[in-house]
C-alpha positions in Angstrom: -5.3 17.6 54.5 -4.3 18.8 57.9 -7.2 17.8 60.4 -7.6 18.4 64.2 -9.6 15.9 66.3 -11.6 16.9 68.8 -9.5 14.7 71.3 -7.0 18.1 71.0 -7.9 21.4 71.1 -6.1 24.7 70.6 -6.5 28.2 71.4 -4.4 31.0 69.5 -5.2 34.4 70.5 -3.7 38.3 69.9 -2.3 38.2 73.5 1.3 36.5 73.2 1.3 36.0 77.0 -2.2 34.2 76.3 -0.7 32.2 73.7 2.1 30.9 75.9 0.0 30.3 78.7 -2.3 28.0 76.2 0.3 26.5 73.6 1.4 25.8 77.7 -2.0 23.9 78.3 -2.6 22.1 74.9 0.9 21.3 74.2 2.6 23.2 71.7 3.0 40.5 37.1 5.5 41.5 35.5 4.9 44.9 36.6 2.0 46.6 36.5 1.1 50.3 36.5 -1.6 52.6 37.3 -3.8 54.3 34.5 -6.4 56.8 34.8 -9.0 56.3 31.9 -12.1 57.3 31.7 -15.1 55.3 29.4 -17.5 57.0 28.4 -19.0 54.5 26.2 -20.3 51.4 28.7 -23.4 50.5 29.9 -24.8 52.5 32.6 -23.1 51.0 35.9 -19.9 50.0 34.7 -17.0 51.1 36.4 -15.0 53.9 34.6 -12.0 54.0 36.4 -8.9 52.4 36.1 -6.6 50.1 37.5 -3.1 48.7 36.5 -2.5 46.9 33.1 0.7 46.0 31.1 1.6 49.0 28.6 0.8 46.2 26.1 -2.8 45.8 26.7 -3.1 49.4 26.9 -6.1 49.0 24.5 -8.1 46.7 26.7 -10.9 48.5 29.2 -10.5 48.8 32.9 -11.3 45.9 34.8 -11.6 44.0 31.7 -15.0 45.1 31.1 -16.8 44.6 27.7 -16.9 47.5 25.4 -20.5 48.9 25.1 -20.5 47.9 20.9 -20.4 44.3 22.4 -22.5 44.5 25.3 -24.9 46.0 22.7 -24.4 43.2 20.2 -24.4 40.3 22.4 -27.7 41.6 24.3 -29.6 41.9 20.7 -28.4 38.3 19.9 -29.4 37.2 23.4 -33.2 38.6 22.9 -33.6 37.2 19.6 -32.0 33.8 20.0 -34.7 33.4 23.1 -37.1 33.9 20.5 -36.2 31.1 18.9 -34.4 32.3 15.7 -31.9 29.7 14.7 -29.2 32.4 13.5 -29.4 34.5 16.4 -29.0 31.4 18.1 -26.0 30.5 16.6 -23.9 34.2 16.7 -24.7 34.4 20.4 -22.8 31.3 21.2 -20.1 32.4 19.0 -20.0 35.9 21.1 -20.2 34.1 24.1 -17.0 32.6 23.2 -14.7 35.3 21.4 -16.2 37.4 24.6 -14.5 34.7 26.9 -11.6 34.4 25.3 -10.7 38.1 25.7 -11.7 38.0 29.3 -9.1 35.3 30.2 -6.5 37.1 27.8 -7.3 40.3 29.8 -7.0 39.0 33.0 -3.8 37.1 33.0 -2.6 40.3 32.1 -4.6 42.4 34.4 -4.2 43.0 37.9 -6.0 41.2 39.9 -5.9 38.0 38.1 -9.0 36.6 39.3 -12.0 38.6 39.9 -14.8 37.3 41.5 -18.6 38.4 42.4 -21.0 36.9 44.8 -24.7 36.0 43.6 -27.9 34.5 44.9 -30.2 32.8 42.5 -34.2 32.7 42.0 -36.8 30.6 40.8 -37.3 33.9 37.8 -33.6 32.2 37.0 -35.1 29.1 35.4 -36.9 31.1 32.8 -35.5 31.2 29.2 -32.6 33.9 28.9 -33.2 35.5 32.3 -30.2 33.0 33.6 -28.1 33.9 30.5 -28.9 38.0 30.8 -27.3 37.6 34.4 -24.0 35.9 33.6 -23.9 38.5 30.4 -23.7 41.0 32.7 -21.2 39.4 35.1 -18.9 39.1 31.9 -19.4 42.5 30.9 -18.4 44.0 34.2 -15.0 41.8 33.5 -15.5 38.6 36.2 -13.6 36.1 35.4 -15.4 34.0 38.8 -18.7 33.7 40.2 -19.7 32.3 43.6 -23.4 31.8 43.9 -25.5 30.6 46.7 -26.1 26.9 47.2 -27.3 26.6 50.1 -28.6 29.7 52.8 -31.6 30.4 55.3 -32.2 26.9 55.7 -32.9 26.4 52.0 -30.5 24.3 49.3 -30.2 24.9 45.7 -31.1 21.3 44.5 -34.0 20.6 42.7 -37.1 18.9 44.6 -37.0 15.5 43.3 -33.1 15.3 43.5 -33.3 16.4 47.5 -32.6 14.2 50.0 -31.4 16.0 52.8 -33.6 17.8 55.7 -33.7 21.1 53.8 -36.1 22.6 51.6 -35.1 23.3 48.0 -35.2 27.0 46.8 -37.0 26.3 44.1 -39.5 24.2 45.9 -43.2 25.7 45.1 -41.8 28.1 42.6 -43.5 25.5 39.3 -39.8 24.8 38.6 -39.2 22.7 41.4 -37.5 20.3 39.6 -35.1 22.4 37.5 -31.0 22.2 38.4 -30.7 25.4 38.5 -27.3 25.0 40.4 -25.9 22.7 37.4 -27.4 25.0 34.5 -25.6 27.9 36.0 -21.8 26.4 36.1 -22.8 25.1 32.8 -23.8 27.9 31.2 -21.1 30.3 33.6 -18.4 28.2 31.9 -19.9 28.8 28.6 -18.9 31.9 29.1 -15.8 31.6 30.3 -16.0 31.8 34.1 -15.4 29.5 37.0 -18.6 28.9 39.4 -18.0 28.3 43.0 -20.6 26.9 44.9 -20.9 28.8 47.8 -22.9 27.4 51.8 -23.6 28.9 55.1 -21.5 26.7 57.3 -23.0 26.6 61.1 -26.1 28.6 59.8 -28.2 25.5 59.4 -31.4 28.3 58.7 -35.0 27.8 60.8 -36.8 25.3 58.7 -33.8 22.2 60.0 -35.0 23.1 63.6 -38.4 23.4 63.0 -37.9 19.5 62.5 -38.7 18.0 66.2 -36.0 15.5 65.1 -33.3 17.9 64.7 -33.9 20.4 68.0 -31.5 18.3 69.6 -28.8 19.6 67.4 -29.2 23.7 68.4 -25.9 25.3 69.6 -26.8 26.7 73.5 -25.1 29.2 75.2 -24.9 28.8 79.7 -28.5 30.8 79.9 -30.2 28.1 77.7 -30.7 30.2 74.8 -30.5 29.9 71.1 -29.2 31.9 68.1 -33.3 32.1 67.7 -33.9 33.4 71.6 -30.5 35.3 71.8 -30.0 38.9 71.1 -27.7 38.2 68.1 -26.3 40.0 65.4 -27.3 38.8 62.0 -24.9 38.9 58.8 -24.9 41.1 56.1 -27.5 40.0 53.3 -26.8 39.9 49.6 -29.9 42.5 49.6 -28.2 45.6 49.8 -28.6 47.5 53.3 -30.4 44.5 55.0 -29.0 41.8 57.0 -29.9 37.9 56.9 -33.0 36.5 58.4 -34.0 33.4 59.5 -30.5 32.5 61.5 -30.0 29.7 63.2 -26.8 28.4 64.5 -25.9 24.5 64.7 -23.8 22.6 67.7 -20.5 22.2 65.7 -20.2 18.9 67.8 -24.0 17.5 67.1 -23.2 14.0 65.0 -26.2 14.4 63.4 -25.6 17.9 62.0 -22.4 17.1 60.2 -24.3 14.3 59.2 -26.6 16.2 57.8 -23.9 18.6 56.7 -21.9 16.4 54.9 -25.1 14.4 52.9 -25.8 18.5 51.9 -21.9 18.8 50.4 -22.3 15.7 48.9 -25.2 16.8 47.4 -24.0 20.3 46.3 -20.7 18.3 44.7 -22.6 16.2 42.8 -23.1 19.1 40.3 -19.1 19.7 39.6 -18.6 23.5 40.7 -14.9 24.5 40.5 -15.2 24.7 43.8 -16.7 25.0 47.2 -17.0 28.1 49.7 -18.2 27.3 53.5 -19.3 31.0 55.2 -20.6 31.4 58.3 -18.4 28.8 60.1 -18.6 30.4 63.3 -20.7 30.5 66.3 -23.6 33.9 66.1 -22.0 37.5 67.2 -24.0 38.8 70.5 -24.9 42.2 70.3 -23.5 45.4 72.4 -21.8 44.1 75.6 -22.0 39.8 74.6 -20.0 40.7 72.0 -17.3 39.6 74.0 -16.9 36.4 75.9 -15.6 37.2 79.0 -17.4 34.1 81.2 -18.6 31.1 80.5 -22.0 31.1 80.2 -21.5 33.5 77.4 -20.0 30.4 75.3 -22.0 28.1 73.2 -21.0 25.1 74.6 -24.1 23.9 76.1 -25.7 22.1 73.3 -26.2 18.5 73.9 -23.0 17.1 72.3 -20.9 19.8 73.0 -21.5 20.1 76.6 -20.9 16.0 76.5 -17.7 16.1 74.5 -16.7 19.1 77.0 -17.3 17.1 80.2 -15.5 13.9 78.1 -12.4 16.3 78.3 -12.1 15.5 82.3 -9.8 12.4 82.6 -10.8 11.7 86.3 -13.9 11.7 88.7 -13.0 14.8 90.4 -12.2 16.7 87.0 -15.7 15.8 85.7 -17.7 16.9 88.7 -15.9 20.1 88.9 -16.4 21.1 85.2 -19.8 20.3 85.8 -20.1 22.7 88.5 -18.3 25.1 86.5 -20.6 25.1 83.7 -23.5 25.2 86.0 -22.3 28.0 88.1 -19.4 29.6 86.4 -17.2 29.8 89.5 -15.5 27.4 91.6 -15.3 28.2 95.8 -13.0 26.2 97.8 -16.8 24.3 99.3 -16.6 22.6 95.6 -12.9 21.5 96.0 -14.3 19.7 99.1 -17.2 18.2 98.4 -15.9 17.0 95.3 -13.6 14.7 97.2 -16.7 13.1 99.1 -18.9 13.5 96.5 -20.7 10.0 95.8 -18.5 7.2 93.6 -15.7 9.2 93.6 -12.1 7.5 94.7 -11.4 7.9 98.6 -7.8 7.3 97.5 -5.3 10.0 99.2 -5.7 14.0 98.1 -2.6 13.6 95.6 -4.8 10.8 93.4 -7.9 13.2 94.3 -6.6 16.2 92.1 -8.8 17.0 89.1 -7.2 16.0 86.0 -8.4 17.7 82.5 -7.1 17.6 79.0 -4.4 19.9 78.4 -4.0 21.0 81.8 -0.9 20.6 84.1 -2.1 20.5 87.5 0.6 20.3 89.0 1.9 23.9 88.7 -1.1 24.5 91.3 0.8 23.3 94.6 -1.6 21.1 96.7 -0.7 22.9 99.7 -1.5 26.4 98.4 -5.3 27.2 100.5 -7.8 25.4 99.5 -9.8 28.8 97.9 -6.7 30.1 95.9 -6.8 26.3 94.6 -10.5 27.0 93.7 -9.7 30.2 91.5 -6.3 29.1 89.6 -8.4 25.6 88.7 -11.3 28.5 87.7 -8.9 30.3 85.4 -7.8 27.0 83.7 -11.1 25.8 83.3 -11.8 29.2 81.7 -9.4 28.3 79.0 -10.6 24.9 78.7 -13.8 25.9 77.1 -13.1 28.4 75.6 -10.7 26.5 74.0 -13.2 23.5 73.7 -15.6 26.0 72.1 -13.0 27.0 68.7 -12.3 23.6 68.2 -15.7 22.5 67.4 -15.7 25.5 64.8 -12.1 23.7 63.5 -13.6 20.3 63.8 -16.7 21.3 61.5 -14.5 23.3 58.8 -11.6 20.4 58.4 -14.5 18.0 57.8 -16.1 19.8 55.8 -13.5 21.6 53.3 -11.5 17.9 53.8 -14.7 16.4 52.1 -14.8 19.3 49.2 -10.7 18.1 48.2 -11.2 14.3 49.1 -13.4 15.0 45.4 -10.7 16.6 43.8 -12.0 20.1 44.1 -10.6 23.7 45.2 -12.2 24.2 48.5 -12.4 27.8 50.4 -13.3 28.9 53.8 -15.2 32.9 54.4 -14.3 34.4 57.8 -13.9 37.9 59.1 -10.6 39.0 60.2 -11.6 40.0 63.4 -13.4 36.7 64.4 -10.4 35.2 66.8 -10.1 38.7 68.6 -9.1 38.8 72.5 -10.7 41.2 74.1 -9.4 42.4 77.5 -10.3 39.2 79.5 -12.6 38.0 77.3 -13.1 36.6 73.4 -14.8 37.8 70.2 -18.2 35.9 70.9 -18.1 34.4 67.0 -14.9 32.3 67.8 -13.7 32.5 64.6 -10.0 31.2 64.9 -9.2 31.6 61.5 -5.7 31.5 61.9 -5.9 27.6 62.4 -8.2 27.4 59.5 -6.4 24.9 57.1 -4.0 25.9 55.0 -5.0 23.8 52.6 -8.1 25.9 51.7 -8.3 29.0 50.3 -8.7 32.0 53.0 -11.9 34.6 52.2 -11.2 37.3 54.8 -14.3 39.5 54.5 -13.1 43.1 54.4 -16.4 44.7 55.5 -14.6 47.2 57.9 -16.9 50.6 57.5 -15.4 53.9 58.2 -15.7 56.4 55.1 -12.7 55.8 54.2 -10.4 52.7 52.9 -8.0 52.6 56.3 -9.9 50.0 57.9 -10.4 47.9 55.3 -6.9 47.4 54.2 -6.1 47.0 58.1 -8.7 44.1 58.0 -6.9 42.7 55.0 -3.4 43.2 56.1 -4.2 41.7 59.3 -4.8 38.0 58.0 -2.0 38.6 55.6 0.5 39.0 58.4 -0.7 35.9 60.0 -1.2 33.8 57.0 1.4 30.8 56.6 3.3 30.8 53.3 1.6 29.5 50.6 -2.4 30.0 51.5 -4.0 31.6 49.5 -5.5 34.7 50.7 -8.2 36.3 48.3 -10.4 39.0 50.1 -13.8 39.9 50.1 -14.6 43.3 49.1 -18.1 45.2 49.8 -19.4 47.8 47.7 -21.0 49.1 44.8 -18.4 50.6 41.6 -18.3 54.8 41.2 -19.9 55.3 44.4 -20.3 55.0 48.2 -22.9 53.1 49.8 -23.1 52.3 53.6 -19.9 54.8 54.3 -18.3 52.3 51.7 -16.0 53.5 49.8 -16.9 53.2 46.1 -14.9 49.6 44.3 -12.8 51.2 42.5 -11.3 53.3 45.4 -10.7 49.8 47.7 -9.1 48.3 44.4 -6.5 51.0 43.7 -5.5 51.0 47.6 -5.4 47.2 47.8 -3.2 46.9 44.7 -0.7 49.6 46.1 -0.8 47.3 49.2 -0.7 44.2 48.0 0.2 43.6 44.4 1.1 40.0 45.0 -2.5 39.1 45.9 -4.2 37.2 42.4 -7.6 37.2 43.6 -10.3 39.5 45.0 -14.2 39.0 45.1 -16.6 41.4 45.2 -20.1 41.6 47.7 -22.6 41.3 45.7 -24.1 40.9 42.3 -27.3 42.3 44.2 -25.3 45.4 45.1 -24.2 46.3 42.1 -27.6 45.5 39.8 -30.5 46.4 42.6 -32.7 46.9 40.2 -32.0 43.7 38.3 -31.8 41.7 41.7 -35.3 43.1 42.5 -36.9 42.2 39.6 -35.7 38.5 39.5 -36.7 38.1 43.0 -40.4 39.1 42.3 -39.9 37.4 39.1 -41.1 40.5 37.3 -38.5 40.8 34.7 -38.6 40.2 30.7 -36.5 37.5 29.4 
């Protein structure tokens, strides 16, 4: 797998003149058709209409659901056999199988070829059948994948006595501490005939790592001394429908001791053999209204401890670290710094030519030593602009190649999340997430999340298109669809109608996911969560 050090760091942005000028710094099925059918006969909640199958498997339902005979059948079999009766027992594992079998038959068939649905687990999961009644349903609405929550708001899903990194477990005071519930569902999830994806919040460590005194140290900082806990930050959208995430709390990608921590968490979340691994929310926090956008220095999270180190590491002389010091302190240079820099204590007394600033990446010797000494000042501003800014997306590219390249060092299928409008430039500035997706590796599979609202489909399908366009042969792109099936939520478009449009679209893509499992079964989500439901 590809990996960039942090000795090298890239920017790629929209602007092509602002790529030059940085590449300048950092060195440079068969065919399917549309039906419309309408079933009247599936469980309330199920999607009724319908996209593209081959004429041959004209007989299968849309989206590969489960006819509402089965459902009905396998649900009575499911109740009973948690009773305890030995033939019930028996049929329902039988069921579970002819019922996987047709959903792999239906999908290689069935446009898209993999369909996926995002989950979060609770401690009501552990209780006999409630797990099983879940991935039932899952089945029944025709996924093929699941991708459920390993680790989010500061929490992992290990159990207690098996948890060794600084995190609490999800389970922990729920009186099944100790249950796997992360290894019970890709057992069981495979049972059934679908592959399970772990899926972690990246950079979102969560508040309970910093409440540690031992791991403050680690907090990403932006130039006022703030926090993603003091900062007036956006939060991301939560798996409970029409609320957002709480308890956000982003990391220093450069902080040793978070990837540390990071990678003993992986390590830990591997252990249980999901098909794969998903890292979301490897960015830095989205400011809200105007610090959105980037558009000075101080607006970058770059002064945590390490990365503000690594950052003044990037100098290669005396005179380049004391001026990137005063440019991170100030966020201007005046021709006074240029100056004083030269007599400033320790520094060489060597003639003005050895005296120029030298910094990674940057050719000073297209700024002519004889221009005036302020004009000096603001052209070694502008690159210095571009230096952390830079600085800043590689630590984002540092943390995901380490992570993802310790997901396929195991063997597995690795993926990273990201919004497609993460590595936006923005007039002079940058989107404030620094998400430069489009040096993610190609290696791992790309998760654009299509959340674009509108009313309408346009902006979605823009969203998608864009990291198609961009995409280097041979990733593969799988977007991340929110929404609820046979209606509109949120000025969402209902599933169905984002399907249909993405297939005329794209065709070739094999893989789409939808947000979430929560979403689309409220009322189920909210009863596991209080733990009210009947097994």
């Amino acid at each position: 797998m590809a990996s960039s050090g942090s000795n090298t760091v890239h920017v790629t942005t929209q602007s092509s003149s602002e790529q030059r000028s940085l590449a300048r710094m950092f060195g440079q099925r068969s065919r399917l058709i549309f039906c419309r059918t309408v079933i009247t006969g599936i469980t309330a909640g199920l999607v009724s209409a319908a996209l593209p199958l081959q004429p041959a498997e004209a007989a299968n339902t849309p989206y590969c659901q489960q006819t509402a005979a089965a459902i009905a059948q396998k649900e009575k079999l499911r109740v009973e056999a948690v009773k305890g009766n030995a033939d019930a027992q028996k049929k329902y594992k039988a069921i579970l199988v002819q019922q996987g079998d047709r959903l792999r038959a239906c999908r290689t068939q069935t446009w898209p070829q993999n369909q996926a649905i995002w989950i979060r687990l609770y401690a009501c999961d552990t209780k006999p059948g409630v797990l099983e009644a879940v991935l039932d349903r899952i089945v029944d609405r025709g996924y093929n994948q699941v991708y459920v929550e390993a680790f989010y708001t500061g929490r992992a899903l290990l159990p207690v006595n098996q948890n060794a990194t600084p995190w609490l477990s999800t389970l922990a005071g729920s009186g099944a501490d100790n249950v796997d519930l992360l290894a019970q569902a890709i057992q069981k999830g495979r049972a059934r005939g679908l592959k399970v994806y772990a899926w972690m919040f990246g950079m979102n460590f969560g508040a309970n790592y910093v409440r540690r005194f031992d791991r403050q140290q680690t907090l990403a900082k932006n130039g006022l001394g703030q926090t993603s806990l003091t900062a007036n930050v956006l939060p991301g959208l939560s798996t409970e429908l029409g609320k957002l995430n709480p308890d956000e709390v982003f990391v220093d990608p450069y902080s040793p001791q978070a990837r540390q921590d990071y990678s003993s968490l992986i390590s830990a979340i591997a252990q249980r053999k999901p098909d794969g691994i998903l890292f979301d929310y490897i960015r830095y926090p989205r400011g809200s209204g105007g610090a959105s956008v980037a558009s000075k220095v101080q607006d970058l999270w770059v002064y945590g401890d390490a990365s503000q180190q690594t950052l003044l590491q990037r100098a290669q002389n005396a005179s380049g670290v004391e001026l990137l010091r005063r440019f991170l302190q100030y966020g201007f240079l005046k021709a006074d710094d240029l100056k004083e820099t030269n007599s400033v204590k320790n520094l060489t007394t060597a003639p003005l030519p050895e005296q120029r600033p030298v910094w990674q990446g940057i050719d000073t010797s297209r700024i002519p030593a004889n221009l005036p000494t302020a004009k000096q000042a603001t052209l070694f501003q502008a690159e210095l602009w571009r230096l952390a800014v830079a600085h800043a997306g590689q630590g984002v590219i540092d943390f995901v190649n380490e992570a993802t390249g310790n997901v396929q060092n195991r063997g597995m299928s690795t993926g990273v999340v990201f919004f497609p409008d993460g590595n936006l430039t923005i007039g002079q500035g940058y989107d404030s997430r620094l998400q430069l997706w489009d040096r993610f590796p190609t290696t791992a599979e790309w998760h654009p999340m299509a959340y674009g609202v509108c009313g309408n489909t346009s902006c979605v399908m823009q969203q998608i298109q864009r990291v198609l366009s961009r995409a280097p042969v041979g990733v593969q792109v799988k977007p991340v669809l929110a929404g609820v099936w046979q209606k509109s939520v949120g000025n969402r478009p209902p599933l169905e109608a984002q399907m249909q449009v993405l297939y005329r679209m794209a065709p070739q893509l094999k893989s789409v996911s939808h947000f979430a499992y929560s979403w689309q079964e409220p009322g189920s989500d909210r009863d596991r969560k209080a733990c009210t439901v009947r097994p």
